[in-house]
VODRENDO-495680 format. One line per field, with one value per residue (C-alpha): residue number from 0; x, y, z. Coordinates in pm, 1 decimal, decimal comma. Layout:
resi	(NUM:...)
c1	(X:...)
c2	(Y:...)
c3	(Z:...)
% end
This chain:
resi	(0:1:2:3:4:5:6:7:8:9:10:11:12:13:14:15:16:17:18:19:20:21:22:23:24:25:26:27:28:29:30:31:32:33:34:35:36:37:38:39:40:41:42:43:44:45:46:47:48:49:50:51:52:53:54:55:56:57:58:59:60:61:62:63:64:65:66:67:68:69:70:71:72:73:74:75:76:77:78:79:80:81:82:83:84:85:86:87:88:89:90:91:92:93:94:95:96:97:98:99:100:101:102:103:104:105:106:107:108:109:110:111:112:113:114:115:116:117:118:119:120:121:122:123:124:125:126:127:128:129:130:131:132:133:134:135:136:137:138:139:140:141:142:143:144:145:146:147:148:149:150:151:152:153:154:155:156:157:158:159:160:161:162:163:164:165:166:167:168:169:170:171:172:173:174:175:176:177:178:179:180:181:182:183:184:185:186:187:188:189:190:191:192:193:194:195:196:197:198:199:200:201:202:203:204:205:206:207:208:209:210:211:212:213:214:215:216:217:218:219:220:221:222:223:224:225:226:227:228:229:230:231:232:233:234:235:236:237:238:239:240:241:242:243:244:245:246:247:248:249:250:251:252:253:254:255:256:257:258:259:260:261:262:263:264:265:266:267:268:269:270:271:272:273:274:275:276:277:278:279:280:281:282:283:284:285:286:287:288:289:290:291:292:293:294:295:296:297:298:299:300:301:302:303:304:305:306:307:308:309:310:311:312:313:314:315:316:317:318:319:320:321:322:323:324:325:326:327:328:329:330:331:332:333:334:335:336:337:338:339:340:341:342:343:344:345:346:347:348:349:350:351:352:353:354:355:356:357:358:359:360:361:362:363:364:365:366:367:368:369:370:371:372:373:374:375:376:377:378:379:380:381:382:383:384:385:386:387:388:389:390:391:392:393:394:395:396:397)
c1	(24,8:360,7:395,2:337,9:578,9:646,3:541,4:795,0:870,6:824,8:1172,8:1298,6:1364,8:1133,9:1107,7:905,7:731,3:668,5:326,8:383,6:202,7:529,2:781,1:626,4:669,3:1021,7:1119,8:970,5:1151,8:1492,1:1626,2:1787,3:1616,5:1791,5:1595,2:1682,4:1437,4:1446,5:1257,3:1361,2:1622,9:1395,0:1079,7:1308,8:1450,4:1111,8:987,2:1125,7:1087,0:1299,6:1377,6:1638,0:1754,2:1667,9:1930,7:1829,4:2008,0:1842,1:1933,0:1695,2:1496,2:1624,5:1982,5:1882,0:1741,8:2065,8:2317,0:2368,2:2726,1:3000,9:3001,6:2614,0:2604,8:2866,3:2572,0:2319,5:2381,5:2360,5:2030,7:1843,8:1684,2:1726,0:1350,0:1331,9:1058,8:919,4:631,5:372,9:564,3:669,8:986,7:1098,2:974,9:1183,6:1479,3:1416,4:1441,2:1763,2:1922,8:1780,4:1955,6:2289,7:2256,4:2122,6:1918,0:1594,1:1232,4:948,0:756,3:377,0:212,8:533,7:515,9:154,8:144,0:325,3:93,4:-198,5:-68,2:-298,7:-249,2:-469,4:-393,7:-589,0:-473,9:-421,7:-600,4:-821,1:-1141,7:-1410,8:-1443,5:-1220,8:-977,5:-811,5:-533,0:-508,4:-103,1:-26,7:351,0:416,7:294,7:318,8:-78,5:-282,1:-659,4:-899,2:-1200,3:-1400,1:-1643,4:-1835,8:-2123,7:-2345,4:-2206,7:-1894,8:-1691,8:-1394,3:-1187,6:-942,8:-1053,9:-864,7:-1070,3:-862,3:-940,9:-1329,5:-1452,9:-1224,3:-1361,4:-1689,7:-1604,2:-1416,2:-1702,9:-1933,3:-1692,9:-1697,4:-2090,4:-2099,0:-2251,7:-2050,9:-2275,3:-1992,7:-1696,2:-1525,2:-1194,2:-976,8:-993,6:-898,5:-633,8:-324,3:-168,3:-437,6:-789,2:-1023,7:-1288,2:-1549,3:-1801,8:-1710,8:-1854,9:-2139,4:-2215,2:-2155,4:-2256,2:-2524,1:-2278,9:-2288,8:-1994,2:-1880,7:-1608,4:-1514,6:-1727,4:-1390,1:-1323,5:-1593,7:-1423,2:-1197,2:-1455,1:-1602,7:-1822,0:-2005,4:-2189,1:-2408,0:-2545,8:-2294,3:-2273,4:-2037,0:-1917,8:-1806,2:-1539,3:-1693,9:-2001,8:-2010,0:-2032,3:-2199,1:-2080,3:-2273,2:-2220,6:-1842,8:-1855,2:-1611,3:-1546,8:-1468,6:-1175,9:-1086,6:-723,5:-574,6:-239,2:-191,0:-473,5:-735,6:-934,4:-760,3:-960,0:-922,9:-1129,0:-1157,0:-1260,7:-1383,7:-1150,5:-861,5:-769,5:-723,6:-749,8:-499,7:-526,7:-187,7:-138,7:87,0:254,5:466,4:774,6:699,5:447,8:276,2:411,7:207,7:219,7:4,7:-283,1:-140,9:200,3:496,5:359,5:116,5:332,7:482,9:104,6:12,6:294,7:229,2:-111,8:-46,9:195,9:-96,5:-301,0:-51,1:2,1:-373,7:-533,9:-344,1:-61,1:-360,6:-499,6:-440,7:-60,8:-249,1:-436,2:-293,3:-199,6:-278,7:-186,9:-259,3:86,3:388,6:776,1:1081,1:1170,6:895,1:875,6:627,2:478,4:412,7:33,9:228,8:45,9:212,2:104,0:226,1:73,2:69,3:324,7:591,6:574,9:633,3:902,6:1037,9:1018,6:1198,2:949,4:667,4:942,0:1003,0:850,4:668,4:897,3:1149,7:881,9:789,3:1179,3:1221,1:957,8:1012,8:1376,2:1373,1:1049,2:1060,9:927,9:519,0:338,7:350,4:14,5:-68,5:-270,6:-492,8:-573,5:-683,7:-898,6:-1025,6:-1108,2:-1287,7:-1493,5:-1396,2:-1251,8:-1275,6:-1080,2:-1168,9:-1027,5:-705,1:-676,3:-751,4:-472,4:-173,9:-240,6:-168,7:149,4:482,8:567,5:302,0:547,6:264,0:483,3:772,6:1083,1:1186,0:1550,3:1638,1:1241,1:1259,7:1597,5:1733,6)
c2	(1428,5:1324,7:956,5:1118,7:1042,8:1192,3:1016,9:764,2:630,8:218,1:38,1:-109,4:-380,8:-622,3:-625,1:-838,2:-759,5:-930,9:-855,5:-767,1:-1065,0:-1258,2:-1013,0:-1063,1:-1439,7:-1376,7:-1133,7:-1335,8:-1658,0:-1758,6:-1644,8:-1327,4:-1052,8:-770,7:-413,0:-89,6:186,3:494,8:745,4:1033,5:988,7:1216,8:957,6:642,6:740,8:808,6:444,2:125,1:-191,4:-384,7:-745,1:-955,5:-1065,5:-785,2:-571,2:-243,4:86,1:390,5:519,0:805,5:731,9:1043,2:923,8:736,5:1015,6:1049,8:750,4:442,1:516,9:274,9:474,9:495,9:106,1:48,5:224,0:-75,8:-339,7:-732,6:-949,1:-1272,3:-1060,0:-697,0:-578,6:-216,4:18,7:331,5:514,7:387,0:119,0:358,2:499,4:159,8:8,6:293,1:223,2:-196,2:-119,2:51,5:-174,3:-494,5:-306,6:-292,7:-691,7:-700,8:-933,4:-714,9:-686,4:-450,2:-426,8:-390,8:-67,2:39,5:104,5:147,3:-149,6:-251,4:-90,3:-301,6:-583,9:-732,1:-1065,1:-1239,1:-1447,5:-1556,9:-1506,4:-1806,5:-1677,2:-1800,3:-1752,2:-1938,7:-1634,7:-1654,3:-1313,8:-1262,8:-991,9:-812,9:-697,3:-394,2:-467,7:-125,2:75,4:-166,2:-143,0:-374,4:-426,2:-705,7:-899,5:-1042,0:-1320,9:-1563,3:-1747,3:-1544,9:-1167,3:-1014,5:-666,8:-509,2:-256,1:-23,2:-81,7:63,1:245,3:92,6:-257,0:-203,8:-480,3:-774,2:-701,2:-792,4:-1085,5:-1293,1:-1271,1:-1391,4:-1654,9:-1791,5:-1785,5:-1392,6:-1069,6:-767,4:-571,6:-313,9:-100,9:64,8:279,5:274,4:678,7:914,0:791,5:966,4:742,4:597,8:652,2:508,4:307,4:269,2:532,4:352,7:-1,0:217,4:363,6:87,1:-217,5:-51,8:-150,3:12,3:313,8:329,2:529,7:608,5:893,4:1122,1:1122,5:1313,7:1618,2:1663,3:1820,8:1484,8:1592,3:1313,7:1341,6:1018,6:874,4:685,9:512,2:653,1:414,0:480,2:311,4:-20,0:-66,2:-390,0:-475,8:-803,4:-1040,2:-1322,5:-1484,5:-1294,5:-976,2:-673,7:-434,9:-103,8:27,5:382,0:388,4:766,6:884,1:831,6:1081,6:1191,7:959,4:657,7:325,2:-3,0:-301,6:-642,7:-924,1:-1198,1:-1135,1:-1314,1:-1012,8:-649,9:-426,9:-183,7:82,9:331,6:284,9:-16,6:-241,1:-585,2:-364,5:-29,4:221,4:560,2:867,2:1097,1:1425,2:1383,2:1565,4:1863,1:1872,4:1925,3:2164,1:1927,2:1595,6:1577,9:1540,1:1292,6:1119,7:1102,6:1023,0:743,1:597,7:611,7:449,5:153,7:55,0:92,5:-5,6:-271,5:-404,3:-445,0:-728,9:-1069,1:-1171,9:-1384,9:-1110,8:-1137,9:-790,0:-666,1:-329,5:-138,1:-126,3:-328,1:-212,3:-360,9:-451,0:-604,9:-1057,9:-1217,8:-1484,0:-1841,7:-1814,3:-1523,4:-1276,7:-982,6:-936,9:-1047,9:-1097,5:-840,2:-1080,2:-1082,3:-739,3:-634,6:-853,3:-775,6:-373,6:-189,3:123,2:-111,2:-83,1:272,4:529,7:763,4:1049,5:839,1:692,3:990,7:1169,8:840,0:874,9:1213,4:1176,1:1033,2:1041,0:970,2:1233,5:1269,0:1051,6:1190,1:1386,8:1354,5:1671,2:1582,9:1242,8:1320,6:1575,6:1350,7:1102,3:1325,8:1433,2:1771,1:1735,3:1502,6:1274,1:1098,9:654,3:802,0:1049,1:857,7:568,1:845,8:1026,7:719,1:575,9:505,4:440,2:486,3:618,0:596,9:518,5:647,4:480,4:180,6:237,0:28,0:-75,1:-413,8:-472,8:-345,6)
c3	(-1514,4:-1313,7:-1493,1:-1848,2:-2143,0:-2515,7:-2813,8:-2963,8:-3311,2:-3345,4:-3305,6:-3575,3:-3394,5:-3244,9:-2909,2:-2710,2:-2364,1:-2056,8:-1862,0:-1499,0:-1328,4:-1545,2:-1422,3:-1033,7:-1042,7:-1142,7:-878,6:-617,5:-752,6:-692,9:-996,0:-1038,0:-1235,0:-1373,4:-1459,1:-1650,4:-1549,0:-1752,2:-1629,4:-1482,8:-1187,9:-964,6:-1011,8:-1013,8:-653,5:-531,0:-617,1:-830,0:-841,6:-551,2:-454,1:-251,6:-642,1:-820,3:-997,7:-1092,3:-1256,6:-1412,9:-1706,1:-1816,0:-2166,7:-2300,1:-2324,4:-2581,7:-2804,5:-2989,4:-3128,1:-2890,1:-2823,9:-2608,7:-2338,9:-2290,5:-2352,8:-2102,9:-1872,7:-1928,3:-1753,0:-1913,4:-1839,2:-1903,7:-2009,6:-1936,6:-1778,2:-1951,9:-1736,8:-1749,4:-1647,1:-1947,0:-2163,0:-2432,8:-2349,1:-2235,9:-2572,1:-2734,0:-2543,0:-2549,2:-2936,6:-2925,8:-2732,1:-2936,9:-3256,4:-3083,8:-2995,3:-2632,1:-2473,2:-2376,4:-2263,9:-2239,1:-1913,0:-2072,1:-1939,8:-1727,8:-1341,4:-1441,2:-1477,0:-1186,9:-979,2:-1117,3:-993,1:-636,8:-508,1:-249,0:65,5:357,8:676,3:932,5:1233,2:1521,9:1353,9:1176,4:935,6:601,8:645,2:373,4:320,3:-42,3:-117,2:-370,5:-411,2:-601,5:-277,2:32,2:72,1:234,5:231,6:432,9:308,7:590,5:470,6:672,3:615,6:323,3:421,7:373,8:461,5:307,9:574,9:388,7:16,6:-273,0:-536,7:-804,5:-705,2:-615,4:-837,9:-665,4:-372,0:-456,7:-747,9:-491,3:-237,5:-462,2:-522,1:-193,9:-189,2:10,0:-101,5:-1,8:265,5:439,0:300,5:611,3:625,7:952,5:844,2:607,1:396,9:268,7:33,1:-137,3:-272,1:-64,4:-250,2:32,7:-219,1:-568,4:-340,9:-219,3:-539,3:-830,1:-551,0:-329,3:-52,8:284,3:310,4:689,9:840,3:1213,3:1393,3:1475,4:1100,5:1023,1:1176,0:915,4:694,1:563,2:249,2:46,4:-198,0:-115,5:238,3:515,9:847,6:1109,5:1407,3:1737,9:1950,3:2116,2:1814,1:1675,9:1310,7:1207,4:942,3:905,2:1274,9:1324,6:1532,2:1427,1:1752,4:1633,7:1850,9:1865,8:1818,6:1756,2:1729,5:1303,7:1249,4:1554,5:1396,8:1305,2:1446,8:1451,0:1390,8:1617,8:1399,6:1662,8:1890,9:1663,8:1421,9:1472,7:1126,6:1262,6:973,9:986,9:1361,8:1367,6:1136,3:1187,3:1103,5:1247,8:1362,9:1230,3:1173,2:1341,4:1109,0:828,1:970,1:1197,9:1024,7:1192,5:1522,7:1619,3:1553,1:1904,9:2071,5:1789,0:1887,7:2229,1:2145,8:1961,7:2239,3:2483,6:2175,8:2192,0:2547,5:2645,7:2313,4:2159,0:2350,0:2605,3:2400,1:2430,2:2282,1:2026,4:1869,5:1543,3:1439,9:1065,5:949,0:623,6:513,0:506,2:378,9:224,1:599,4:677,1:644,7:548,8:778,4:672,4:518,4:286,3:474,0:665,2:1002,0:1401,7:1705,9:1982,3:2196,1:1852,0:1803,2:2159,2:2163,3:1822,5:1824,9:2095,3:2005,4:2156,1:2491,1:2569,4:2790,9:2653,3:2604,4:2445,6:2211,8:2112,4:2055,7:1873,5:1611,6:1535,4:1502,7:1182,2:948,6:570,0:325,6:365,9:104,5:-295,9:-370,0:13,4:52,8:-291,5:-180,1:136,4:-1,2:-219,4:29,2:210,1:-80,4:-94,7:-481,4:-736,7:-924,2:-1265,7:-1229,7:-1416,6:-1183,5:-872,1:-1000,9:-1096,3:-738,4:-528,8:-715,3:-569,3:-166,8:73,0:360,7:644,4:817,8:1097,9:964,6:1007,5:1098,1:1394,8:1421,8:1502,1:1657,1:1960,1)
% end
């Protein structure tokens, strides 16, 4: 398993811990928060925890095998106090020991970027609707998910296995029964937990018609919906839109004409990267694909169609309501991409594309049912960045 870590003998010092939901607050507060991560420099680059007043070095656990010397302290860097990570929350407990003998002001982050990555935080969206939309954030991984709930009946669009149970807790709390899990399509980044709702809730699993070319295999019953079908929630209609260009078939979803679910096609910061299903050779027709996707599909909509993608980035700001997502008039106004012609949209998004997504090929084979993966399993695949995305260098400003 890639976030594995040895067994560790108890410090002798005490060291106490801080629980990530703590550690959150902090990071999103105004004070400054300072964080030694040591895990392995390969696994710290890929993914860390980030802020506008966070301070982080890594110095790898296994430094810290041997005697504490002056040079390796003059490595760690002072805090109030030092945040000590790793994958699990022993190795940093190890290392928060160490340090604690030699004097220093430190904590333990409980269960490590584990633990991080536990960590889901609702907010509703303020949007033209009488339906409550709210948006579900994964800091650790940029993910978004939607709940849908109006009158007795709700929907979730892009749940995350991990986080199954919320879904269907907090529409119970607001007097709904959760009747409809759909994806926007096959996810690479994350397991999809449209057949944990189906299976543990007797919820109905629905995913878009094109998907089901990509070798969908289930092992229980689902719906399939075309572009144009409507799906009911209590009195709120949800037009599917068939929206391609992220995958052939990636499809979005029109909640009463206020809110499109957007899936991997566009974000308030940037738009898909278009080679996660063809690879590289068939990238440049994805590409163009998905710029014929936006000016016909989206950008056609209303300018107050509040847009609400799957994913958001370090670049991207929140709005007011907390929630990350634009209208169609913002983002064409705020992303130069949205501008071009075709062919320099699509030289433009191939020019520069982050690495694909960690475990890519196992989680989408996995989402499509085609192999299996135990909650550990499922969790450990999708950790660290989602990078869905085309990047975001030079996105949003002209």
């Amino acid at each position: 398993m890639r976030m594995s870590e040895p067994t560790f003998p108890e410090p002798e010092a005490e060291v106490e811990s801080i629980d990530p939901e703590t550690l959150k607050e902090r990071v999103d507060g105004a004070s400054d928060v300072t964080v030694l991560d040591v895990r392995a420099t390969g696994e710290f680059e890929e993914w860390h925890i980030d802020g506008d007043d966070v301070t982080v070095e890594n110095v790898p656990y296994f430094d810290f095998l041997e005697d504490v010397d002056e040079e390796l302290l003059g490595m760690v860097p002072e805090g109030d106090p030092l945040v000590v990570v790793c994958a699990k929350g022993g190795a940093s407990e190890y290392v928060a020991g160490k340090l604690a003998e030699e004097g220093r002001d430190v904590v333990n982050l409980e269960r490590g970027m584990q633990g991080w990555a536990s960590i889901y935080e609702y907010y509703e969206l303020d949007a033209d609707t009488d339906a409550t939309v709210a948006q579900y954030q994964r800091p650790s991984s940029g993910c978004l998910s939607y709940l849908v709930v109006d009158g007795e009946e709700a929907a979730v669009v892009d749940p995350l296995r991990a986080f199954a149970d919320q879904y269907v807790e907090d529409a119970r709390a607001m007097g709904a029964e959760l009747t409809t899990a759909v994806d926007t399509h096959i996810h690479a980044d994350h397991i999809s937990g449209v057949r944990t709702l189906a299976d543990e809730y007797d919820v109905e699993a629905v995913i878009p018609d094109p998907a089901e070319d990509r070798g969908v295999d289930y092992d229980r019953d689902y719906e399939t919906v075309s572009d144009g079908d409507v799906i009911e929630v209590g009195d709120v209609d949800v037009e599917t839109v068939y929206t391609p260009g992220h995958t052939s078939g990636m499809t979005s979803y029109l909640v009463d004409d206020a809110v499109l679910f957007t899936g991997d096609g566009l974000f308030t910061e940037s738009v898909a990267r278009p080679d996660l299903e063809e690879g590289d050779e068939g990238a440049p027709d994805a590409a163009a694909q998905l710029y014929e996707t936006l000016q016909n599909r989206v950008l056609a909509l209303d300018d107050d169609v509040l847009v609400a993608g799957a994913h958001f980035s370090d670049a991207a700001d929140p709005r007011s309501d907390g929630t990350f997502a634009a209208t169609v008039g913002e983002l064409v106004e705020d992303m130069p991409a949205l501008r071009m012609d075709e062919d320099e949209f699509v030289e433009f998004i191939l020019s520069d594309m982050p690495p694909r997504p960690a475990n890519y090929v196992d989680i989408i084979e996995t989402n499509l049912g085609q192999q299996s993966a135990d909650d550990e399993e499922a969790f450990e695949l999708e950790l660290g960045p989602n990078n869905c995305a085309a990047s975001q260098d030079a996105m949003t400003s002209d």
